[in-house]
C-alpha positions as CSV (number, residue, x, y, z in Angstrom):
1,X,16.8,-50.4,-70.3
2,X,15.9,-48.7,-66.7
3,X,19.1,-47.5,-66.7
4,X,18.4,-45.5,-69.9
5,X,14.9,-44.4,-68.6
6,X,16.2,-43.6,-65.9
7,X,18.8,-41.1,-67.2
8,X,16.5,-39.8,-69.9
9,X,14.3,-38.5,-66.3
10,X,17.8,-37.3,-64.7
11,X,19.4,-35.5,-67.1
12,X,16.5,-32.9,-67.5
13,X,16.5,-32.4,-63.7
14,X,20.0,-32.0,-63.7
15,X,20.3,-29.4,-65.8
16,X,17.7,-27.4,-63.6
17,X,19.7,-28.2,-60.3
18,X,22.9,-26.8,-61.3
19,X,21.1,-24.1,-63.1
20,X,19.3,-21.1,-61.5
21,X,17.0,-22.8,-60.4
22,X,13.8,-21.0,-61.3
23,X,10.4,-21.9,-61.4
24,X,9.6,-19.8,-64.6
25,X,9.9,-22.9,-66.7
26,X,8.3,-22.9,-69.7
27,X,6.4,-26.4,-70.0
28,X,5.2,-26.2,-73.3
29,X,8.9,-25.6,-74.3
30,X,10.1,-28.7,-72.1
31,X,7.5,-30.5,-73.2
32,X,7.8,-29.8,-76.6
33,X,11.5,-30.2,-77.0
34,X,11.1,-33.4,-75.0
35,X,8.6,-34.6,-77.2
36,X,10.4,-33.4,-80.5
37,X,13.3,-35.5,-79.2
38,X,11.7,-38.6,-78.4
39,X,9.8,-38.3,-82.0
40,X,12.9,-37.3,-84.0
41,X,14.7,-41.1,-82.5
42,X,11.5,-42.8,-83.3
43,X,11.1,-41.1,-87.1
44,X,14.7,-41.7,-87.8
45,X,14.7,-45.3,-86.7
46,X,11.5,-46.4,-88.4
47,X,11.8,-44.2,-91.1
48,X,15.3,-44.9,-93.4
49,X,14.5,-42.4,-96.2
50,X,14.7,-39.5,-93.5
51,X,18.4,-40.0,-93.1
52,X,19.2,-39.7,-96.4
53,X,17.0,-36.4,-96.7
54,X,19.5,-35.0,-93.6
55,X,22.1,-36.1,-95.8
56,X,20.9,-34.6,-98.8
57,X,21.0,-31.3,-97.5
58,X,24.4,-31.9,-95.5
59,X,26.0,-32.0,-99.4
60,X,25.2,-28.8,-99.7
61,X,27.5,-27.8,-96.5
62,X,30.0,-30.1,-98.0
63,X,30.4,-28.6,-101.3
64,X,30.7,-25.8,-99.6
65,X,33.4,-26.7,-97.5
66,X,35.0,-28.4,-100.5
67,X,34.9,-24.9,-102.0
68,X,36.7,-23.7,-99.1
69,X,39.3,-26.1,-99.4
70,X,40.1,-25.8,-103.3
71,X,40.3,-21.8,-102.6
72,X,42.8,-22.4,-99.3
73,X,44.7,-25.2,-101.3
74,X,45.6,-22.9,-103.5
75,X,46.8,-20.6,-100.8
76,X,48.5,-22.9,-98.6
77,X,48.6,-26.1,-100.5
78,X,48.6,-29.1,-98.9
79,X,48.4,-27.8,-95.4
80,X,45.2,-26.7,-96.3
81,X,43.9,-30.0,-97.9
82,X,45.2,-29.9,-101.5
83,X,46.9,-33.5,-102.2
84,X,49.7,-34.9,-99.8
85,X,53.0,-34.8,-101.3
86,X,53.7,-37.9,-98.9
87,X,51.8,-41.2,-97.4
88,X,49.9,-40.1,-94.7
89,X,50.7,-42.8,-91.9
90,X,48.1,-41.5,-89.1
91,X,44.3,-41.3,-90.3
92,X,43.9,-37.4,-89.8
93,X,46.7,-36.0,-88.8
94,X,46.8,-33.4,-92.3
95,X,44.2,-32.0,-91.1
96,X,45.3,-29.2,-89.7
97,X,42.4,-26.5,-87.8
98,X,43.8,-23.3,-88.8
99,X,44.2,-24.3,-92.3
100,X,41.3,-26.1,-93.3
101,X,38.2,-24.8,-90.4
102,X,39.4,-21.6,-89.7
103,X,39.0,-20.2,-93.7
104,X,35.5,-22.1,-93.5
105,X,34.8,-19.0,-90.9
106,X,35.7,-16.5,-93.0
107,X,34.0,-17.8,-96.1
108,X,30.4,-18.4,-94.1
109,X,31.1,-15.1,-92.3
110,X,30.6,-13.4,-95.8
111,X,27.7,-15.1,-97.5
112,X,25.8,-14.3,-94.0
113,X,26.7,-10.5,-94.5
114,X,25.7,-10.8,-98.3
115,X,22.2,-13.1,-97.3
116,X,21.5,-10.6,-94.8
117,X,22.7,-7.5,-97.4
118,X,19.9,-8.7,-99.7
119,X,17.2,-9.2,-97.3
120,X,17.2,-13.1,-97.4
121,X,18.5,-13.8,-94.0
122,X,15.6,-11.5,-92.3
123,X,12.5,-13.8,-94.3
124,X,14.4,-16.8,-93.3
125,X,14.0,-15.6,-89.5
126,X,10.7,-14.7,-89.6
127,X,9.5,-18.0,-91.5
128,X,11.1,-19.7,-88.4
129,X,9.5,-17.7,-86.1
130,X,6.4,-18.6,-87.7
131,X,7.0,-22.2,-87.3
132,X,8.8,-22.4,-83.8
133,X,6.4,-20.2,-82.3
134,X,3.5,-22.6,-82.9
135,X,5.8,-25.6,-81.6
136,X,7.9,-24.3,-79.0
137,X,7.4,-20.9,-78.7
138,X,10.5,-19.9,-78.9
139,X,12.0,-16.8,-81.6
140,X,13.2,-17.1,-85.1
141,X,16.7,-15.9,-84.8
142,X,17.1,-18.9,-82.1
143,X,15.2,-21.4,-83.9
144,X,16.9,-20.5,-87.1
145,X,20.8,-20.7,-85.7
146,X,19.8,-23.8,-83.5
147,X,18.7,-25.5,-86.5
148,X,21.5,-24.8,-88.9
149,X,24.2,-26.2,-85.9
150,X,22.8,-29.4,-87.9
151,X,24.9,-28.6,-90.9
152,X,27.1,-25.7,-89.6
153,X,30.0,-25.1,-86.8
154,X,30.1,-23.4,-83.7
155,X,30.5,-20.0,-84.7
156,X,29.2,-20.4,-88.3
157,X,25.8,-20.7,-86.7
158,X,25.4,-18.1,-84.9
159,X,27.2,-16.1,-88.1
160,X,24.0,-16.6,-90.2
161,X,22.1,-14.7,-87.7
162,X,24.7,-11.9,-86.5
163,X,22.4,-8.9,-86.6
164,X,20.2,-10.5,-84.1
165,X,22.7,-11.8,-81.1
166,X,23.4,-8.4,-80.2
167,X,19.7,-8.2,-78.9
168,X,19.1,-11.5,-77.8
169,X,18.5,-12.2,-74.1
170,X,21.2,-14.2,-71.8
171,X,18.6,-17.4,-72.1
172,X,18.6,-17.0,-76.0
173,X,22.0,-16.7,-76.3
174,X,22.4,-19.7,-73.9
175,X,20.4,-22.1,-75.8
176,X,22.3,-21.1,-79.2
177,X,25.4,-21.8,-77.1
178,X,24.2,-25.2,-76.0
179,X,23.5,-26.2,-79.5
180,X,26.2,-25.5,-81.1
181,X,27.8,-27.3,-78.4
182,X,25.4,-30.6,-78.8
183,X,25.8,-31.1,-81.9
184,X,29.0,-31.3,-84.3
185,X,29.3,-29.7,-88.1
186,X,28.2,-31.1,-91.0
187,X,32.1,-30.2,-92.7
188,X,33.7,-32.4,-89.9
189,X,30.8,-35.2,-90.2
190,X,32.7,-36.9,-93.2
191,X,36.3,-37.0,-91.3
192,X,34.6,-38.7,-88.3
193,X,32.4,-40.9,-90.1
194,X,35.7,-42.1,-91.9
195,X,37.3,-42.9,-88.9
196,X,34.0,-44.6,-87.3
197,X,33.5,-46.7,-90.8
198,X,36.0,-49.8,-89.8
199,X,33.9,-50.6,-86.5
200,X,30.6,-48.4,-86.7
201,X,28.7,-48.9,-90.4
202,X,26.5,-46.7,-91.6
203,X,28.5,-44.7,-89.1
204,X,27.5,-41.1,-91.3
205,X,23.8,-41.9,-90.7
206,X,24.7,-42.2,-86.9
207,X,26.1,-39.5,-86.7
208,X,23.4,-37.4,-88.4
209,X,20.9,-38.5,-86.3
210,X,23.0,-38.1,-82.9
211,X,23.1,-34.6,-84.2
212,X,19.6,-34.1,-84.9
213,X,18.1,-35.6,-82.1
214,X,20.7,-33.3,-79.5
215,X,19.2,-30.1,-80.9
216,X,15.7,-30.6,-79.2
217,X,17.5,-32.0,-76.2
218,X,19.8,-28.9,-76.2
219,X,16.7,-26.4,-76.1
220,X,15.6,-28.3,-73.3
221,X,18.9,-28.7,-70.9
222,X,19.6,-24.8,-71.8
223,X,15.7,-23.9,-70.9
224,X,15.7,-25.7,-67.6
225,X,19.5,-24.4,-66.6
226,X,18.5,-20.7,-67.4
227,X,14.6,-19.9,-67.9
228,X,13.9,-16.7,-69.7
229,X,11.3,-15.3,-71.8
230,X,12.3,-17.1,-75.6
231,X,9.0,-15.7,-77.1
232,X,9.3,-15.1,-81.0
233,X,7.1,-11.5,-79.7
234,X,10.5,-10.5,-79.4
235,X,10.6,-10.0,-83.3
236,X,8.7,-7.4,-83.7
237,X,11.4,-5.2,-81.4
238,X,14.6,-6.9,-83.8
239,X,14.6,-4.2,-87.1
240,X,18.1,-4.4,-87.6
241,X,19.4,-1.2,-89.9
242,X,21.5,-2.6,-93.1
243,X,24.9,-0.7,-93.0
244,X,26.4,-2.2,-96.1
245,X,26.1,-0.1,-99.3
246,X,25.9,-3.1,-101.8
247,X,26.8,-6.6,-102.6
248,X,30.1,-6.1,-102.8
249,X,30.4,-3.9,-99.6
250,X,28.4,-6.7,-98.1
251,X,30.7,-9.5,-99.2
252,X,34.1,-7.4,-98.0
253,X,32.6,-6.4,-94.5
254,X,31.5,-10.4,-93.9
255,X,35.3,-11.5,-95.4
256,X,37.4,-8.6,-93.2
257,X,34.9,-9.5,-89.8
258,X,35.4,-13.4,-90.7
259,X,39.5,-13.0,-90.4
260,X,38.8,-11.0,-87.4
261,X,37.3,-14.3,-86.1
262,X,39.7,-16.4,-87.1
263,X,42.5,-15.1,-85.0
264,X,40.5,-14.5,-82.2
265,X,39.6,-17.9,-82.5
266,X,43.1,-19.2,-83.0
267,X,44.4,-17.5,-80.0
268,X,42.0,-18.4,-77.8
269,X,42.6,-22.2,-78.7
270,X,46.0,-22.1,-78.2
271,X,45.8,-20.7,-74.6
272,X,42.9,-23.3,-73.3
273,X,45.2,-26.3,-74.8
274,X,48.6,-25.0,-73.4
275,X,46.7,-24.6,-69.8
276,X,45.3,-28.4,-70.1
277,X,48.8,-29.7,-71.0
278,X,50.6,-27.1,-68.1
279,X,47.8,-28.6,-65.8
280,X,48.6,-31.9,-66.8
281,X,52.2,-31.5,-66.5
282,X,51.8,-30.4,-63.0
283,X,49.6,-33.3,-62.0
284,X,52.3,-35.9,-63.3
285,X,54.4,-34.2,-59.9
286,X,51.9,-36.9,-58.2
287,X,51.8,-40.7,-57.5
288,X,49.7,-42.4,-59.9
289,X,49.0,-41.6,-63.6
290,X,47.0,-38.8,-63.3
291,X,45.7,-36.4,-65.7
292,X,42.8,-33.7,-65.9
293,X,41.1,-36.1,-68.2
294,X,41.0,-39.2,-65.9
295,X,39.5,-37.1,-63.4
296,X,36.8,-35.8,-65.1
297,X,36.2,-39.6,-66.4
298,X,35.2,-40.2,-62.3
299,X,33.0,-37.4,-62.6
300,X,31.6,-38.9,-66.2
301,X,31.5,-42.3,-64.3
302,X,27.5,-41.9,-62.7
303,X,26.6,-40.5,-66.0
304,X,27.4,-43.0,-68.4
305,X,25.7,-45.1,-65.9
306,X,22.7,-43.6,-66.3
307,X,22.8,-43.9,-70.5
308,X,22.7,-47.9,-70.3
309,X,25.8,-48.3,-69.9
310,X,26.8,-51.6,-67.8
311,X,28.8,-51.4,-64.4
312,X,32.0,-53.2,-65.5
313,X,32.1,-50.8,-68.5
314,X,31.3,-48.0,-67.1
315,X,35.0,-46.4,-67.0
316,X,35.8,-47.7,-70.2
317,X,32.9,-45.3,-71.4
318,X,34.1,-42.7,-69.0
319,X,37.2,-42.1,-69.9
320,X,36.7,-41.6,-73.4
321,X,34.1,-38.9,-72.3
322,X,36.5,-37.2,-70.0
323,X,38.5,-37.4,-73.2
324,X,36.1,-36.0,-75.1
325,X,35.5,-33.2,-73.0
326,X,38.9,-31.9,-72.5
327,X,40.9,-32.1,-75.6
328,X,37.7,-33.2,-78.1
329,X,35.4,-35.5,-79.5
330,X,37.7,-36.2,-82.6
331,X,40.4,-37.7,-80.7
332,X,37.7,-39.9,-78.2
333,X,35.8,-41.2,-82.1
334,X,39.9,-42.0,-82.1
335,X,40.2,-43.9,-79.5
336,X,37.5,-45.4,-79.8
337,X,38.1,-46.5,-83.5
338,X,42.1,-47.6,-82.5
339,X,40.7,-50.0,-80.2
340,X,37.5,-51.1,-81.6
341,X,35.5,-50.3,-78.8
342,X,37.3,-52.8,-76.8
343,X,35.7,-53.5,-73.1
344,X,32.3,-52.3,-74.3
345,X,29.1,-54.6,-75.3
346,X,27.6,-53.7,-78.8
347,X,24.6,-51.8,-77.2
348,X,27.8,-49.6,-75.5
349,X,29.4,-49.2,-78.8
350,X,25.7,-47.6,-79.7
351,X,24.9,-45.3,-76.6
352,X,28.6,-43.8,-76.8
353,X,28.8,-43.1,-80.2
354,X,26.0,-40.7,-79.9
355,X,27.0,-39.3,-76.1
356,X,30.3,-38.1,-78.0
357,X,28.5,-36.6,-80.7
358,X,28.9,-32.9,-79.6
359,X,31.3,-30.0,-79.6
360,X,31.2,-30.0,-75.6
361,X,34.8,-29.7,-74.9
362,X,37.7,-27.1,-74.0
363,X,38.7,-26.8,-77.4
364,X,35.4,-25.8,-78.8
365,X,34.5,-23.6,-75.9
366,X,37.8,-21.6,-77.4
367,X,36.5,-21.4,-80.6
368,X,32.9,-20.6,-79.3
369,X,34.1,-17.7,-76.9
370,X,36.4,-16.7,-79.3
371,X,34.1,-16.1,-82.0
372,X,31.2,-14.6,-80.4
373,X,34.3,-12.3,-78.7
374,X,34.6,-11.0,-81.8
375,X,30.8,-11.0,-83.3
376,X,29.6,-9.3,-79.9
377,X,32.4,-7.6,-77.8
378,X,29.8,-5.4,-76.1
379,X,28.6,-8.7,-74.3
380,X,31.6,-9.8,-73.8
381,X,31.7,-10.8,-69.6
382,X,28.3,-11.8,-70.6
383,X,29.1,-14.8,-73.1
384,X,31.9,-15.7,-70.7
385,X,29.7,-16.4,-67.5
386,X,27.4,-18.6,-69.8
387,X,30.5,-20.7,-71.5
388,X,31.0,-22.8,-68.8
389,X,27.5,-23.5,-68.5
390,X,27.3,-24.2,-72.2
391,X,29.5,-27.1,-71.7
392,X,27.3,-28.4,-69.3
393,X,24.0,-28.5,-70.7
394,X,25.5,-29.7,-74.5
395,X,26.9,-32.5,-72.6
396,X,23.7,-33.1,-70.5
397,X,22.0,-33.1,-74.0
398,X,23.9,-35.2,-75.8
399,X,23.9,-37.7,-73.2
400,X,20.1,-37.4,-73.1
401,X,20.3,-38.3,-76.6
402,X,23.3,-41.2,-75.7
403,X,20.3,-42.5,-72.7
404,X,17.2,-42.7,-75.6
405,X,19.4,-44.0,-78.0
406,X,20.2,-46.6,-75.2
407,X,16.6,-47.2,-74.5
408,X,16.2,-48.2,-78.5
409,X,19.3,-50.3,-78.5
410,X,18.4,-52.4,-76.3
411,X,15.1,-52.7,-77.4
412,X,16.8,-54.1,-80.3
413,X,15.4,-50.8,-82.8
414,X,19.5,-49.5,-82.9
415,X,22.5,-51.4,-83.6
416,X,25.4,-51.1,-85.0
């Protein structure tokens, strides 16, 4: 347990370290998200019926995505989730990005332009920055997008508030960033759960939770890393002008700058991955197996340390964050499901589950870049400077959330 305690204490300072390292921290934001997190773990563990609100409201995101799927199926068939005209022998392999996230983008892209054609989006944001400014003080547009990376993907949060990222300031933008980076999408929730199931039960709860809990923690690690004025003042200066002429204008403006997205998005992801595997091709020229991911496992090696994880297992745990981080969390939950969690303790099995909750990883930084490319061109050198550091504090965050989630487990509130 000191081991947890003493990340949960690290891990903030961290972040401020390798940040800018400016004294204009905001303490009743640190505190506050600090706070939230801590109550959100306690809440969730002593109180059941909370996780099946969370998933209550993640049915909604699913139906949606099932939508999305019926309506790509019938484009592309089965490459797009319609049935399998053959056995599938490897648990996920149909599911292929292009075909069944990428039309997600486009559909989410145009209910945000027809929410925000009808005035909906804008009373949403200001209810938010009601609420947020009382408990964190930080703005609607922030609160609101940081939020819905609970339910929604990378770029399908920061979608629902479009009109406002153009004017938000680099520490806003940030903090979105780092959520969507903490945390992983309510339509990819079901796939992982169903390859945690066999050695994690209940594993959909976990996961909820390990996504809730990262969003306070992600506020934080992104506050400390980059301070900056995040007052919900700055509403009164956001009147964004409504260009569409009606609902259906709306609804064609969202579809054509969705597709936009998409190939931006695809492009970009195929570049990162072919530089991983050319870098990795090039390090097999050396003695020794090495590969870009074992290397950042010795760099991961300290930090799973610090979540509670035990000295002989601590490159067990490593590796599979090193694998998370540069290909992706799906194919770490893999690994980690195709070998039962072997060389880790129960209480391991716990913390890591919820340290590879997150979107942190070269893939997703594709897709994240990618998308807000194409949302925000004009701030384009801008949102590439803060990727890198996005990366950083979502994994500082949800290993935060890996470290309380240790200091539960072995307590004996969390188990598997």
């Amino acid at each position: 347990m000191f081991q947890s305690l003493l990340g949960i204490l690290v891990f903030p300072v961290l972040a401020w370290v390798l940040g800018s390292r400016s004294k204009q921290v905001s303490w009743r934001l640190a505190l506050g998200a600090l706070g939230l997190q801590i109550g959100l773990a306690i809440l969730f563990v002593f109180t059941p019926g909370l996780r099946d609100l969370l998933a209550a409201l993640n049915s909604v995101v699913l139906t949606l995505d099932q939508s999305t799927t019926k309506a790509a199926g019938f484009m592309f068939g089965y490459l797009a989730g319609a049935a399998l005209p053959f056995e599938e022998i490897s648990p996920g392999g149909s599911f292929i990005v292009a075909f069944r996230v990428l039309p997600l983008i486009m559909v989410v892209s145009a209910i945000s332009a027809v929410l925000f054609h009808w005035g909906v989006l804008q009373r949403v944001v200001a209810g938010f920055a009601w609420l947020l400014k009382r408990v964190m003080g930080i703005s609607g547009p922030l609160g609101f997008s940081a939020s819905s990376t609970l339910f929604l993907g990378i770029i399908e949060a920061p979608l629902i508030v479009k009109p406002y990222l153009q004017k938000m300031r680099s520490s806003e933008l940030l903090a979105l960033m780092t959520c969507a980076m903490a945390t992983v999408a309510g339509t990819v929730m079901v796939l992982y759960a169903s390859v945690l199931e066999p050695v994690l039960p209940n594993a959909m709860g976990h996961i909820l939770v390990a996504s809730a809990v990262s969003i306070p923690a992600a506020l934080l690690m992104a506050h400390l890393h980059l301070p900056g004025e995040i007052g919900a003042e700055s509403e009164e200066k956001m009147e964004i002008k409504v260009e569409s002429q009606s609902t259906m204008d709306a609804l064609m403006r969202g579809t054509r700058e969705g597709l936009e997205m998409c190939l931006q998005i695809a492009a970009t992801i195929i570049v990162l991955f072919a530089l991983v595997h050319f870098f990795n091709a090039g390090l097999g020229l050396l003695p020794g197996e090495l590969t870009l991911e074992r290397m950042v496992a010795w760099v991961f090696a300290p930090i799973v340390w610090l979540m509670g994880i035990p000295a002989k297992e601590v490159m067990v745990a490593a590796e599979l964050m090193g694998t998370k981080t540069v290909l992706n969390e799906f194919v770490a939950y893999l690994n980690f499901a195709s070998t039962s969690g072997a060389g880790l303790s129960e209480t391991s099995r716990v913390i890591m589950v919820y340290a590879m909750c997150g979107f942190a990883n070269l893939g997703s930084l594709g897709i994240l870049v990618g998308g807000l490319d194409a949302i925000i061109p004009e701030r384009r050198k801008e949102v590439a400077a803060l990727s890198f550091r996005a990366i950083l504090t979502g994994t500082l965050a949800t290993c935060s959330t890996g470290a309380l989630i240790g200091v539960l487990a072995h307590a004996g509130l969390v188990s598997l």
